[in-house]
C-alpha positions in Angstrom: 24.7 98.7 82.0 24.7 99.1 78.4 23.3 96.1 77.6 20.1 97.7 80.0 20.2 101.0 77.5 19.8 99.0 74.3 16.3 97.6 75.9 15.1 101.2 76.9 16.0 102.4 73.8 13.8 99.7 72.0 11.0 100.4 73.8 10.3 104.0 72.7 9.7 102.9 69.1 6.3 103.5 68.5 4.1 100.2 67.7 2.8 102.3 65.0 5.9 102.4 62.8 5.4 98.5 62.4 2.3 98.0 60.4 3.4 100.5 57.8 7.2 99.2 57.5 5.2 95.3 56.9 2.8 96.6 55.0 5.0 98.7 52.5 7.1 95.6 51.7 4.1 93.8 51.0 3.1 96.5 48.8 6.5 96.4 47.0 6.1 93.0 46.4 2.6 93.3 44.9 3.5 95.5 42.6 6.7 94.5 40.9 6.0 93.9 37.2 5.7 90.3 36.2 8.9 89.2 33.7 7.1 88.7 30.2 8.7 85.2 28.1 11.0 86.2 25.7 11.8 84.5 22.4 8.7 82.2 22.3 7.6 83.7 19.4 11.0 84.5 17.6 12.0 80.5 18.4 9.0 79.1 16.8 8.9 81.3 14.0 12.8 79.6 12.8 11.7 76.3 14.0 8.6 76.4 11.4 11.0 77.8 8.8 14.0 75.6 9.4 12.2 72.0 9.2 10.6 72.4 6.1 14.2 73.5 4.5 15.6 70.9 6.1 13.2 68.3 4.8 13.2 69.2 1.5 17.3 68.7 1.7 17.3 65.7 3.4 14.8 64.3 1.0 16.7 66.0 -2.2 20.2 64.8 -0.8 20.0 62.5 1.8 23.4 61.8 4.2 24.7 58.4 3.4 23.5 57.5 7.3 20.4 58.1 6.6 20.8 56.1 3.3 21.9 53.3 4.7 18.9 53.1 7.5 16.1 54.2 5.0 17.6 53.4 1.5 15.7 54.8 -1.4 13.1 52.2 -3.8 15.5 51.1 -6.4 13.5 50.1 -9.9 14.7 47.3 -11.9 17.0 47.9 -14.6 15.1 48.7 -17.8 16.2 47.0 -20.9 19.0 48.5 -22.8 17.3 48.8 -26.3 14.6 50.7 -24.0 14.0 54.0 -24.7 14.7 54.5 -21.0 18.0 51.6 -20.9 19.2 54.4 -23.9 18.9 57.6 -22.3 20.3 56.0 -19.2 23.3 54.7 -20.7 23.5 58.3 -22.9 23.7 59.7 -20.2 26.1 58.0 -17.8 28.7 58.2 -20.9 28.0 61.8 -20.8 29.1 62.3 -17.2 32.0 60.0 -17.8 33.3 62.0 -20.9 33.1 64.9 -18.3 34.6 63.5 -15.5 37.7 66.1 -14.6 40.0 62.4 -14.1 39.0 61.3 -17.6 40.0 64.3 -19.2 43.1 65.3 -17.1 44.2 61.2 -17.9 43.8 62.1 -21.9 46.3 65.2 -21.6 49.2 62.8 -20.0 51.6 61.3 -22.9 52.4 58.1 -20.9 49.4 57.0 -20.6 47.2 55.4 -23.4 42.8 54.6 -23.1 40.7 51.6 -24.1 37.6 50.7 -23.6 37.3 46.5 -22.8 33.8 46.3 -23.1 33.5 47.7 -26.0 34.4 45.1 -28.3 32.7 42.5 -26.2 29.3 41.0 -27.0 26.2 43.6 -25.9 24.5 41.1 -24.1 27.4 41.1 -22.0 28.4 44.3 -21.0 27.1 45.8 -17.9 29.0 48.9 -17.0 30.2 51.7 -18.8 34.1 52.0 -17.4 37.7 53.5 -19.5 40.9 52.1 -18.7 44.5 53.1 -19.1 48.3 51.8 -18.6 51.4 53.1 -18.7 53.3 52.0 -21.7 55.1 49.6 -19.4 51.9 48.1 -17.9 53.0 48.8 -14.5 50.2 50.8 -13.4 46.8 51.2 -14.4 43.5 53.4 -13.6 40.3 52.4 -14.3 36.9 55.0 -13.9 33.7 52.6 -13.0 30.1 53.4 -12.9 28.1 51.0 -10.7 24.7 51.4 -10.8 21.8 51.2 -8.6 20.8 47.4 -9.9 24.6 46.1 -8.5 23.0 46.4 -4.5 23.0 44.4 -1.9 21.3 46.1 0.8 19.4 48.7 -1.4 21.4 51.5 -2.4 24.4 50.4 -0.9 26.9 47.9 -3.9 27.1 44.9 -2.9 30.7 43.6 -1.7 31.1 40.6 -4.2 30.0 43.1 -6.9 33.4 44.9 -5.8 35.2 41.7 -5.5 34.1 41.0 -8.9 35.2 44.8 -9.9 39.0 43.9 -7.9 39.2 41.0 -9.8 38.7 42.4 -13.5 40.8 45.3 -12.9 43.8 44.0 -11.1 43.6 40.6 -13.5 44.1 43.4 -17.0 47.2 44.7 -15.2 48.2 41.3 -14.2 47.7 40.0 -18.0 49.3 42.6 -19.7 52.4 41.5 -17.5 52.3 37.9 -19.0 53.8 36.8 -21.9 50.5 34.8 -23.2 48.2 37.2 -21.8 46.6 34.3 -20.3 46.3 34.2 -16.4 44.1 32.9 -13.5 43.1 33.9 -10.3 45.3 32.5 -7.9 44.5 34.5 -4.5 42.4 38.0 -4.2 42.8 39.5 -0.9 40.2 42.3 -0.1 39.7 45.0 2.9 36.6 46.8 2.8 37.1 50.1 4.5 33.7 51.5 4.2 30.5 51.5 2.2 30.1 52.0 -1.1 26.9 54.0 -2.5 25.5 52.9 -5.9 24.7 55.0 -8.8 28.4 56.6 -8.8 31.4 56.5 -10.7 34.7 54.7 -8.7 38.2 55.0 -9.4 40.4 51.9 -9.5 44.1 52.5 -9.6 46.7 49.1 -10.0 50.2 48.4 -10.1 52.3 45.5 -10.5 54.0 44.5 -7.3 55.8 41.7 -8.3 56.5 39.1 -11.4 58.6 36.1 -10.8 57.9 33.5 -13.8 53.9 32.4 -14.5 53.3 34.4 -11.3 52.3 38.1 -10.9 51.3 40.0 -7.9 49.3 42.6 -8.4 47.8 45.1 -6.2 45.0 48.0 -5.9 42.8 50.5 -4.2 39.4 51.9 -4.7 38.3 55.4 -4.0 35.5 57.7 -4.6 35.5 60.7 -7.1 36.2 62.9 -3.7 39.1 60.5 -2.4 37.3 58.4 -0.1 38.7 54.7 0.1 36.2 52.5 -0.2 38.5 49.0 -0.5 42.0 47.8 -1.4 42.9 45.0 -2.7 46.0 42.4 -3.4 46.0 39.7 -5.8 48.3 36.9 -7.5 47.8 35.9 -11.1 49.5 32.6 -12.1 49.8 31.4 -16.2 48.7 28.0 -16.6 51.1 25.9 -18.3 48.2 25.1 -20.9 48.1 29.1 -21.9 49.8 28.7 -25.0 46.8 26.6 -26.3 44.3 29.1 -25.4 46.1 32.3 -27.3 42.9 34.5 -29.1 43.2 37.9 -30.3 40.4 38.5 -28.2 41.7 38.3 -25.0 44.2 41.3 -26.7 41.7 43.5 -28.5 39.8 43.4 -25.2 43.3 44.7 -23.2 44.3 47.1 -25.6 47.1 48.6 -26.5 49.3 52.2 -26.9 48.7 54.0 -30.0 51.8 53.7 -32.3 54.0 56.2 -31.6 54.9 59.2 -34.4 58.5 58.6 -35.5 60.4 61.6 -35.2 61.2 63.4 -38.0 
């Protein structure tokens, strides 16, 4: 019987009520404000600001990635009696008379500086670089500028420029460890642990590892400015038994030596 009252009571509703209860919500509907986009304007304003900045950055001081995928032109070397080849080497002795190593190096009493390619023929010096040892030649640092000319995939040094870098250094430490100071390459072991940009200075620190009779290990590691590795190296030196016969002052001047020591008063 209930189930017979809910019917009855549905069928007094008047039709009328129906129309207006649709059309109301259709109304509703039609007016309801229409969300407006947001940000459009506000996002496109920093996009048009932000690429241009970020252009002129990228182009100023590009990321090594982006170095290494679109390398910058890299002019020949200009002669050095050039007025360019002059201002160019003025100027990378500037920056390594500046460099915070260099000068931190000078302050250190164990520790003396030479120059090797100073006293070597012009035509044959390439790269401005300062050297020191400990006054028992154990260990060495050595400040490098390679330049943009030393590439082998444009702006990036080539690896056998570094191999040829390894082989200088570590072979000074290895010689002044030598009774003759007369050696030759025996073995140079190289890992290259990532690229190395050119037109920057490196920092080449060797130590003697070993010296048993005409043979001297040796062994290094270079590094950025910042501290980035960029290779290490290991190497073995071995006299010749002919050294004695091939003794030049030369091969001295060109290693250096410590100032003389002030005798105490």
């Amino acid at each position: 019987m209930s189930f017979v009252s809910v019917r009855a009571a549905a069928r007094v509703v008047p039709r009328s009520t129906r129309p207006f209860s649709s059309s109301f919500r259709a109304q509703a509907r039609s007016t309801a404000p229409k969300p407006k986009p947001r940000g459009r304007w506000g996002v496109g304003l920093a996009l048009g600001l932000a690429l241009p900045v970020a252009y002129i950055a990228g182009a100023v001081n590009p990321p090594t990635i982006a170095l290494m995928f679109s390398p910058r032109y890299s002019p020949p070397p200009p002669d050095r009696e050039s007025r360019v080849g002059k201002e160019i080497t003025a100027e990378v002795e500037r920056e390594l008379q500046e460099l915070a190593l260099v000068e931190e190096m000078r302050k250190l009493d164990d520790w003396y500086e030479s120059r090797p390619y100073e006293k070597y023929d012009p035509n044959k010096i390439h790269n401005s670089l300062t050297a020191g040892s400990l006054r028992d030649e154990a260990e060495g640092v050595i400040v490098v500028h390679l330049g943009r000319s030393l590439c082998g995939h444009d702006g990036i040094i080539h690896g056998g420029l570094l191999a040829t870098v390894f082989d200088e250094t570590l072979a000074r430490n290895a010689l002044m460890n030598i009774d003759t100071h007369i050696g030759v390459t025996a073995n140079l072991n190289i890992n290259y642990r990532s690229p190395c940009m050119a037109d920057q200075f490196v920092v080449v620190r060797t130590r003697l590892d070993q010296k048993k009779g005409r043979k001297v290990v040796v062994s290094g590691t270079m590094d950025t400015l910042d501290g980035q590795r960029i290779a290490d190296a290991t190497a073995v030196f071995v006299e010749p038994k002919w050294a004695q016969f091939l003794q030049s002052s030369g091969v001295t001047d060109a290693l250096g030596a410590p100032a003389p020591l002030e005798e105490e008063k």
